[in-house]
C-alpha positions in Angstrom: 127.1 88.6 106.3 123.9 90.6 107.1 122.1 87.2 107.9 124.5 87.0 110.8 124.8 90.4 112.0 121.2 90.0 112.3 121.5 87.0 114.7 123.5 88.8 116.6 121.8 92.5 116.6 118.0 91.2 117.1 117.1 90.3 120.4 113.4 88.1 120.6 111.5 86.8 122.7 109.1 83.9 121.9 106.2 84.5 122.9 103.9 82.1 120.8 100.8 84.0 120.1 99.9 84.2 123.5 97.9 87.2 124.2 99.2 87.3 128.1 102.9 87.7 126.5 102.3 90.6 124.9 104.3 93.4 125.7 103.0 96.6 126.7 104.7 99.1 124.4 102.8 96.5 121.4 99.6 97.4 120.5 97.7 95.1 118.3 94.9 92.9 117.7 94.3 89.5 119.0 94.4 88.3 115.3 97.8 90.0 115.1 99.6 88.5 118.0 103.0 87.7 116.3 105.3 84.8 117.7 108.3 86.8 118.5 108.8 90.0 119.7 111.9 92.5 120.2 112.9 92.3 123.8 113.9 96.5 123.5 112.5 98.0 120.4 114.3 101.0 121.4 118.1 98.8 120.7 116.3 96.9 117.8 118.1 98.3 114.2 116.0 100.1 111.8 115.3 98.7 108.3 113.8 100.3 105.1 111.2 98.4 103.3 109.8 98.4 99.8 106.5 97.1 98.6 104.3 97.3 95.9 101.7 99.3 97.4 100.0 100.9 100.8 97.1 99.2 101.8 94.5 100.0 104.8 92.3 97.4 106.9 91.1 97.8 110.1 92.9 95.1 111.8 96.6 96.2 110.9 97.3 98.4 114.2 99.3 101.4 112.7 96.6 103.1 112.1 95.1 100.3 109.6 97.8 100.4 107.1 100.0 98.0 105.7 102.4 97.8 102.8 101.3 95.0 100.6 104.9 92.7 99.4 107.3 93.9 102.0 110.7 93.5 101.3 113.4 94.6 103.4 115.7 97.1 101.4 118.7 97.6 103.3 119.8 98.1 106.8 119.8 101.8 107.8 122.6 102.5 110.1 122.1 106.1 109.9 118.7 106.3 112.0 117.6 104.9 115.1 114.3 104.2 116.7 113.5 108.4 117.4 114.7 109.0 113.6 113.0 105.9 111.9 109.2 106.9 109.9 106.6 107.7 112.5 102.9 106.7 113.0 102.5 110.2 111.3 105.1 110.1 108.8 103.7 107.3 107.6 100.0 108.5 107.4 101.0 111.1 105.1 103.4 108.7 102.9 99.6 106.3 102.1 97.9 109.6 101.5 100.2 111.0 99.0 100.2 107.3 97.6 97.3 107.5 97.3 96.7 110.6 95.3 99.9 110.1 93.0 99.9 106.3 92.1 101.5 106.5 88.5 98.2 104.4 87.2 98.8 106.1 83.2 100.1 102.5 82.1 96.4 101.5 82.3 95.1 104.4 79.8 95.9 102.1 76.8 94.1 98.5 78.3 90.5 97.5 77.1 88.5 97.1 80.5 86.2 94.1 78.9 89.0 92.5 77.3 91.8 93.6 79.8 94.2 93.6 76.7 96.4 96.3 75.1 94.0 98.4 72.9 94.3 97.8 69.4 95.0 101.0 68.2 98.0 100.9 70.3 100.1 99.9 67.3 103.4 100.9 69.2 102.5 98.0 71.4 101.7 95.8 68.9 104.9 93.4 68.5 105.1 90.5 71.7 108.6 92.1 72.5 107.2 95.5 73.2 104.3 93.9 75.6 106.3 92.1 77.2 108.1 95.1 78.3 104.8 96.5 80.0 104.5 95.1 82.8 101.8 96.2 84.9 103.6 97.2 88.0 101.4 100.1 90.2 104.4 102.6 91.5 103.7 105.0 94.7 105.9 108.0 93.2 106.8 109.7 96.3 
C-alpha cells in the first residue's frame, strides 16, 4: 500500500545525470548529479529517515553531511516542506551526535585484540556476547 501511494504522490523527472538538467532550486556537486529529480519539491511528501550515524564530507551538499545507512522510517503526513528538518536543524542534530554518541559499549573491548576484556566475566558465556552487539546510537 505505501509502495503505491508513492507512485502516485512522487512526481520525477529523469534527468540522467546530466548536469544541464539540473534544476535550479538543487544545489549539488557534479559527482552528485542524481538521475531523477522531484518535478516540485514544494508538493513532494516528507519522510523520516533513520541511520546508523551522521557523517560529514565535503562533497555531500547540505552542508557536507550525510547519514550513513538511510532507511526510510515512515511517511510523515503531519509536516510539509516549511515544517520538515532544516539545513539548520540538521547542523545542530550532527553536532549533538556528535558530542553524545553512546560509545560506553566499547569501555570493556581490548584495542589490540578487539575482543571483550577478560575480566569481563559477566560477558563471558557466547549467549551473553552475542547480545552485544556493537551498534553506535546518536541519543538525541
Amino acid at each position: 500500500k505505501t509502495l503505491e501511494r508513492l507512485q502516485n504522490e512522487l512526481k520525477m523527472i529523469k534527468i540522467s545525470k546530466d548536469p544541464e538538467k539540473v534544476p535550479r532550486w538543487l544545489k549539488c556537486t557534479k559527482t552528485m548529479i542524481p538521475d531523477f529529480v522531484a518535478e516540485d519539491p514544494k508538493k513532494m511528501p516528507v519522510w523520516e529517515i533513520s541511520g546508523a550515524e551522521f557523517s560529514q564530507a565535503e562533497v555531500h551538499t547540505a552542508n557536507g553531511i550525510s547519514l550513513r545507512f538511510p532507511r526510510i522510517t515512515r511517511i510523515r503526513d503531519d509536516k510539509d516542506w516549511k515544517t520538515a528538518t532544516s539545513l539548520t536543524e540538521l547542523q545542530n542534530l550532527y553536532k549533538i551526535s556528535k558530542e553524545t554518541s553512546n560509545l560506553n559499549i566499547f569501555s570493556n573491548i581490548s584495542p589490540t585484540k578487539n575482543t571483550i576484556s577478560d575480566n569481563d566475566s559477566s560477558q563471558s558465556s557466547p549467549e551473553k556476547r552475542k547480545k552485544i552487539k556493537v551498534k553506535i546510537v546518536n541519543q538525541i
